[in-house]
N, C-alpha and C positions, 0 to 999 in steps of 0.2 A: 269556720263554716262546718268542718267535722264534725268537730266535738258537739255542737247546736245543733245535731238534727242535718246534717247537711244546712244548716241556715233557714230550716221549711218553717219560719214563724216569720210574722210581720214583721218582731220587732227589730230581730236579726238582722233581716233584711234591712231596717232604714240605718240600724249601725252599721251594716258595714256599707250601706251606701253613702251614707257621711265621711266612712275615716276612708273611703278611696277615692272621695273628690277632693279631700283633703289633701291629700296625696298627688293626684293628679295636677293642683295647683301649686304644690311644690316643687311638681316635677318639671313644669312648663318654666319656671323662672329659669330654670340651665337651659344655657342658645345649644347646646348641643343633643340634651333630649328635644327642645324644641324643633331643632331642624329637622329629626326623626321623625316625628308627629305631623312636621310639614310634609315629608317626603311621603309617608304613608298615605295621605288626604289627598294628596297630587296623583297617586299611584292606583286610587280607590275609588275613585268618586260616584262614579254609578252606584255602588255598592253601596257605600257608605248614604250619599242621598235617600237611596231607597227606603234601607234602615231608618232615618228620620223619618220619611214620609208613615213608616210603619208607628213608628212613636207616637207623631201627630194624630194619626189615627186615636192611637187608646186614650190620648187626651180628649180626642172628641166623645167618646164614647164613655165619657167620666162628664162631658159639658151638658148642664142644664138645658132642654130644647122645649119652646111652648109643646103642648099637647100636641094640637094641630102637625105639626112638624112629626112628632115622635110616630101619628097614627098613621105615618106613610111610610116612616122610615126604618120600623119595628112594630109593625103589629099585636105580634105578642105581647113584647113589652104593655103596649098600650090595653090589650084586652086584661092582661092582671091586673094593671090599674085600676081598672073599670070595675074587675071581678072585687079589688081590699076597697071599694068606695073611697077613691083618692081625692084629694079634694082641691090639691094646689093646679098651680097654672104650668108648672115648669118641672119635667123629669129629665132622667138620663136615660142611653139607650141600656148601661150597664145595670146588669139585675144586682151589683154587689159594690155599689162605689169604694167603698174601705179596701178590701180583696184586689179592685184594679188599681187603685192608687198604690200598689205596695207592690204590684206585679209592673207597673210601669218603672216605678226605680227600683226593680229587679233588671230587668231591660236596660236599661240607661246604665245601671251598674258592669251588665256583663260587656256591654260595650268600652265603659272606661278600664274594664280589667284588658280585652285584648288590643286598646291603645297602648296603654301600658305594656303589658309584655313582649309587645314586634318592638315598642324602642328601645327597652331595657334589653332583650333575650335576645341580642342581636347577633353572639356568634357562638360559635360551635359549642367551645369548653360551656356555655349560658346553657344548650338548649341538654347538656348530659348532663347538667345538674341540677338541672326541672325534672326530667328522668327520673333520676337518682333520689330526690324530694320525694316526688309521689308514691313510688315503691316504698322507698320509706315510711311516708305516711301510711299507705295500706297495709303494710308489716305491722304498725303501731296498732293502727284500727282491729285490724285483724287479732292480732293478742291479746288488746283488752275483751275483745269480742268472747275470744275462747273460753279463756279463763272464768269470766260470766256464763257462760254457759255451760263450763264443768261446773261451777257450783251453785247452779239452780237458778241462771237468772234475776239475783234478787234486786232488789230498786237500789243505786249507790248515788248518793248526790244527786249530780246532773240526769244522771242514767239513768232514765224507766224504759224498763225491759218488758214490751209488750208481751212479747212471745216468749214463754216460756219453756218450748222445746224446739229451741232452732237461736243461733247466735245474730244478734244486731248487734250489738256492742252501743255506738255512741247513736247508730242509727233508729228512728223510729220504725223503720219498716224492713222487714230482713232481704227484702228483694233489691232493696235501693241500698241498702249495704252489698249483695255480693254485684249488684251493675258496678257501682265505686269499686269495689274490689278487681274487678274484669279489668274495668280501665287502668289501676295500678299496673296488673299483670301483664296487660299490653308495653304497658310504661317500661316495665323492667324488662321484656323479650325487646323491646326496641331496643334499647341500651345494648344490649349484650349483642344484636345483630351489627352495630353501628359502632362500635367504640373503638374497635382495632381498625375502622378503613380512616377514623377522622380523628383518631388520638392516639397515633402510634407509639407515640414518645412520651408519654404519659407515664411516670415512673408508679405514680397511683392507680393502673389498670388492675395491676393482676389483683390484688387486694380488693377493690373496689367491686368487681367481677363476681367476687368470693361472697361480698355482704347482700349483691344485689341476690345470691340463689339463694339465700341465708333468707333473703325478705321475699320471696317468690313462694319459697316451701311455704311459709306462716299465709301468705295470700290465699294458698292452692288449701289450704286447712279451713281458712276464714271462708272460702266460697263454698267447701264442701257441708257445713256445719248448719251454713244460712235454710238449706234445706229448701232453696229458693229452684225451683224448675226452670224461669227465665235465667235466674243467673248462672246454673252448673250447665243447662244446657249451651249458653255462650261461651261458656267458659271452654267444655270442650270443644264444640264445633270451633272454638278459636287455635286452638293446642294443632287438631287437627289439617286446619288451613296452614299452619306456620307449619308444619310439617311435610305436606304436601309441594310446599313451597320450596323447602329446602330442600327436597329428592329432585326436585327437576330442575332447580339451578347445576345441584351436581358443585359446588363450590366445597375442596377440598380442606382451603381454611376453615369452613364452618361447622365440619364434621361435630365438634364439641358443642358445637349449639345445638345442633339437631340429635342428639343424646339426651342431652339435659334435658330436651321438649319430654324424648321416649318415655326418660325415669320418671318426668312429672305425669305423664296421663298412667304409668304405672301405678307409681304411690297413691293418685287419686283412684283408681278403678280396684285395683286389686287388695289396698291395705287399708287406706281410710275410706273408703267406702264401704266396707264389709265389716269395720269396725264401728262408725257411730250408725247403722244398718241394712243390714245387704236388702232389705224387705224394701227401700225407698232406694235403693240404685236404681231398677229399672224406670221406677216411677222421675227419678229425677233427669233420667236421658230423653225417654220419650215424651218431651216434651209436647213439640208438635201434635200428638195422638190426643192428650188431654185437654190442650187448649182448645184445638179447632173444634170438638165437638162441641164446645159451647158457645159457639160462635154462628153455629146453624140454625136456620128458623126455624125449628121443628116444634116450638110454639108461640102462641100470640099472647101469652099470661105474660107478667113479669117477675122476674126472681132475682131476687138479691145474691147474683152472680157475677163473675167477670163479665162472659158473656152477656149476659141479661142489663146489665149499664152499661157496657158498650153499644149493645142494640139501643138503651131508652136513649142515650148521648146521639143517638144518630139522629132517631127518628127529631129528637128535641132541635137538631142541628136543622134540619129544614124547616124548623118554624121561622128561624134567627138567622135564614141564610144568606142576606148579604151582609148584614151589618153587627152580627153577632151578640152576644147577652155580655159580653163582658169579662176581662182576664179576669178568673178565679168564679164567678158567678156559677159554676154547675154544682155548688153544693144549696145553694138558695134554692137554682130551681129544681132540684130532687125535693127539696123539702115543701114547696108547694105544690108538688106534682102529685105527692105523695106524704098522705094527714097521716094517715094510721100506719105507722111500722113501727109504733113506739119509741124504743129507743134508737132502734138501727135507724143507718140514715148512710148514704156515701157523700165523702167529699171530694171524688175523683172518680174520672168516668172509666179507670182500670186498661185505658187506651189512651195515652196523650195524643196520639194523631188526632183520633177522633173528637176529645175534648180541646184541642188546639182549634179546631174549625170551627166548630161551635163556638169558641169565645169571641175568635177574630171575625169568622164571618168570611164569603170568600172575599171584599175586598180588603182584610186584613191580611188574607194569608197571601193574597196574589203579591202586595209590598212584602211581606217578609221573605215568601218563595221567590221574588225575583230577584231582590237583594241577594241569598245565597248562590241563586245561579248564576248570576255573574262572577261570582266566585269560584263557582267550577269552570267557568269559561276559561279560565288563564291557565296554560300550558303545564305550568309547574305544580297544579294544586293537585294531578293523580300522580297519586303513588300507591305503592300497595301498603302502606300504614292509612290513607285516607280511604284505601279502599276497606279494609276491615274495619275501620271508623265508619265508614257508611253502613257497613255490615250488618254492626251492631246496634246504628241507630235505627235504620229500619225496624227491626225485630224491637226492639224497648220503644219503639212509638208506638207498634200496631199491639203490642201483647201486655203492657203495663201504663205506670203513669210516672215513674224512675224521671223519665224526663223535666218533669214539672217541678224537680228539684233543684236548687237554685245550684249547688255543687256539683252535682251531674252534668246541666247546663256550660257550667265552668272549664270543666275537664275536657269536653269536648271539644267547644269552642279555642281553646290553646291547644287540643294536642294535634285538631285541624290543620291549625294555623302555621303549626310546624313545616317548614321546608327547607332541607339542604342548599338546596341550588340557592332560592332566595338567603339563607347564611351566608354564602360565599359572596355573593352580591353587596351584600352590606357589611363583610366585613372589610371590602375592598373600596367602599364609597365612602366610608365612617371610620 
C-alpha cells in the first residue's frame, strides 16, 4: 500500500481487497484464530453492528431508486438529473457509483485488517514488532523519498514525482507522505517509551533501541524535506507534547528518552532546517497563521484554494445533507458545479471532515460516529498514545484530506486499536 500511492487508486484497492479476504478465509479455518474472532464480536457488538449498519448505508446509496423516490430523498441529486435531460426511470443517490463501490471495499477492507490484527497481535513481543515494522517502513519511505529529491525528483518506474521541490517519495502527495511519516515517528517514540517496562529481558533491546533512532533521524529528514506545513507542524507540536510529558512524569529511568526527543527538535530546527532553507522554517511552524486565514469568509467569489473548497464542500454539504452524494462523489460535483476552469478541477475537498459529511450525509456519519464512540466508551481505550492519535486526527480532518487515504486510514485504525491492559488480558485467556 506504500509503494502504490498509499493504495489511492481503485485498482489497489480491489487487490488488496481480494488478497485480505483471502487471507481472512484462511485464517478462520484455525479454531484458535477463530475463537479470537469469536471473542472480539462477543466483546464488540454495538460497535461492530453499528459499522454494518454504516456499510449497509453506502450500499444503499450505490442502490438504483425510482425517480419518484430519489426526489424526496436527494433533491439535488434529482435536480441534475433533470438539469443532463436523464431519461431512465431509476438512479442512485450516489453522484459517483464506480468511486463508491471502491470506497465501499475500502471500508469492508479496513475492517477485515483490524479483525485480523486483535487476533493475530495478541501479545506484547506482536504489538513491539508492529512498532518496529512501521518505523521501518517510514525509515525506507523516507530514504527513497530523499534521495529523489537530492536528485531532482525525476519520474523512476512506479514513482511520479509530482513535486518537484519538496520529497514524496512513493507518495502522490508530499503532505500525505509526511502524515505517514508522523505516524511512523509516533510509532518508533512508542517503542522506545515502552520496551524497557514490557521486554525487560529482551537480550534484543539494546540493539533494537539503536536502529529504531537510526530510523527516527531518516523520519525526522523525510518530514523536514516534504515541506508539508500540516506535517512539520504535527510533527513538532508532537516532539513537543512528548516532552512535556516527560518533565512532569519526572521518571528517572526515561531521562534518555527525553534527550533523544531534545537532540531531534534540535537537528530539526537548528541544522536541517536552515540547511534545505531557513526562509521556509518559519513558514513551516506557523502553520496555524497561514491556514486560518483562508478559512474566513472574507469573500463570496470562489478560488481554487484550500480554503475556498473547504468553504464550496460545505456550502455543497447542505444541499446532500441527510443522505449525502456519495463516498468519493465530490470530484464529479466540482466538476459540474464548475464548466469553465479548464483544466484545473479538485478531487478532494482539502478537509476530509468536511468531505466525509458531504459523502455520508448526517445519517451516514451518525452510524459511523456512533460506532466509534462506543469505542471510546470502554475504559481502556484512553491513553495518552490514543490521545495524540486523536490529536493528530482532529488536525488532518479539519486541515487536509491525508485521511481519505486508504493507508493513513490503516495506521490509525491499528495503532488505536493498540492497548496494554487489553495484551495482558489476552495473553492470559489465549
Amino acid at each position: 500500500m506504500m509503494v502504490f500511492n498509499g493504495g489511492n487508486n481503485n485498482l489497489y484497492i480491489q487487490i488488496n481487497f481480494i488478497i485480505i479476504s483471502i487471507f481472512f478465509l484462511l485464517m478462520v479455518k484455525e479454531k484458535n484464530y477463530l475463537a479470537h474472532i469469536k471473542y472480539l464480536f462477543q466483546r464488540n457488538k454495538i460497535p461492530i453492528r453499528l459499522y454494518f449498519l454504516f456499510i449497509f448505508f453506502l450500499i444503499f446509496q450505490k442502490i438504483p431508486l425510482p425517480l419518484e423516490w430519489l426526489k424526496f430523498l436527494s433533491p439535488e441529486k434529482y435536480d441534475i438529473l433533470e438539469k443532463l435531460e436523464f431519461k431512465g426511470s431509476f438512479n442512485s443517490i450516489s453522484l459517483s457509483l464506480t468511486n463508491s463501490y471502491f470506497s465501499l471495499l475500502n471500508y469492508l477492507t479496513l475492517f477485515l485488517y483490524l479483525i485480523i490484527f486483535k487476533s493475530l497481535f495478541y501479545k506484547k513481543k506482536d504489538i513491539f514488532r508492529f512498532y518496529f515494522f512501521l518505523v521501518f517502513l517510514g525509515a525506507f519511505a523516507a530514504s527513497v523519498a530523499i534521495y529523489f529529491y537530492l536528485i531532482g525528483n525525476p519520474d523512476f518506474l512506479i514513482i511520479n514525482n509530482w513535486s518537484k521541490h519538496a520529497a514524496s517519495g512513493f507518495f502522490i502527495n508530499r503532505t500525505v507522505f509526511a502524515c505517514f511519516l508522523v505516524l511512523c515517528f509516533l510509532s518508533g517514540i512508542e517503542y522506545l517509551k515502552k520496551v524497557n517496562y514490557y521486554r525487560k529481558n529482551d537480550p534484543n533491546n539494546f540493539f533494537n533501541k539503536i536502529y529504531i533512532r537510526i530510523f527516527i533521524l531518516l523520519i525526522t529528514i523525510g518530514i523536514i524535506t516534504s515541506f508539508s506545513r500540516v506535517g512539520n507542524f504535527l510533527f513538532i507540536s508532537l516532539i513537543l507534547i512528548y516532552i512535556l510529558q516527560a518533565l512532569y512524569i519526572n521518571d528517572k529511568k526515561n531521562r534518555l528518552f527525553l534527550i533523544t526527543l531534545i537532540l531531534i527538535v534540535l537537528f530539526d530546527i537548528l541544522i536541517l532546517g536552515f540547511y534545505f532553507g531557513s526562509e521556509r522554517l518559519v513558514q513551516r511552524y506557523s502553520f496555524l497563521q497561514n491556514e486560518l486565514s483562508e478559512y474566513l469568509p472574507t469573500s463570496k467569489e470562489f478560488s481554487l484554494t484550500r480554503g475556498g473548497l473547504v468553504k464550496f464542500a460545505f456550502i455543497e454539504f447542505k444541499k446532500f445533507a441527510f443522505f449525502g452524494y456519495g463516498a468519493g462523489g465530490f470530484e464529479f460535483l466540482f466538476k459540474i458545479s464548475f464548466k469553465n476552469l479548464s483544466t484545473n478541477y479538485a478531487s478532494h475537498a482539502h478537509s476530509s471532515l468536511i468531505q466525509y459529511i458531504g459523502e455520508f450525509g448526517l445519517i451516514g456519519c451518525i452510524f459511523i460516529l456512533s460506532s466509534i464512540l462506543f469505542l471510546f466508551i470502554n475504559k481502556n481505550f484512553f491513553s495518552f498514545k490514543n490521545f495524540l492519535l486523536c490529536y493528530l486526527l482532529i488536525f488532518i480532518l479539519i486541515f487536509d484530506f491525508s485521511f481519505h487515504i486508504p493507508l493513513i486510514q490503516l495506521i490509525f485504525i491499528l495503532l488505536l486499536s493498540i492497548n496494554y491492559e487489553q495484551v495482558n488480558k489476552f495473553e492470559n485467556k489465549f
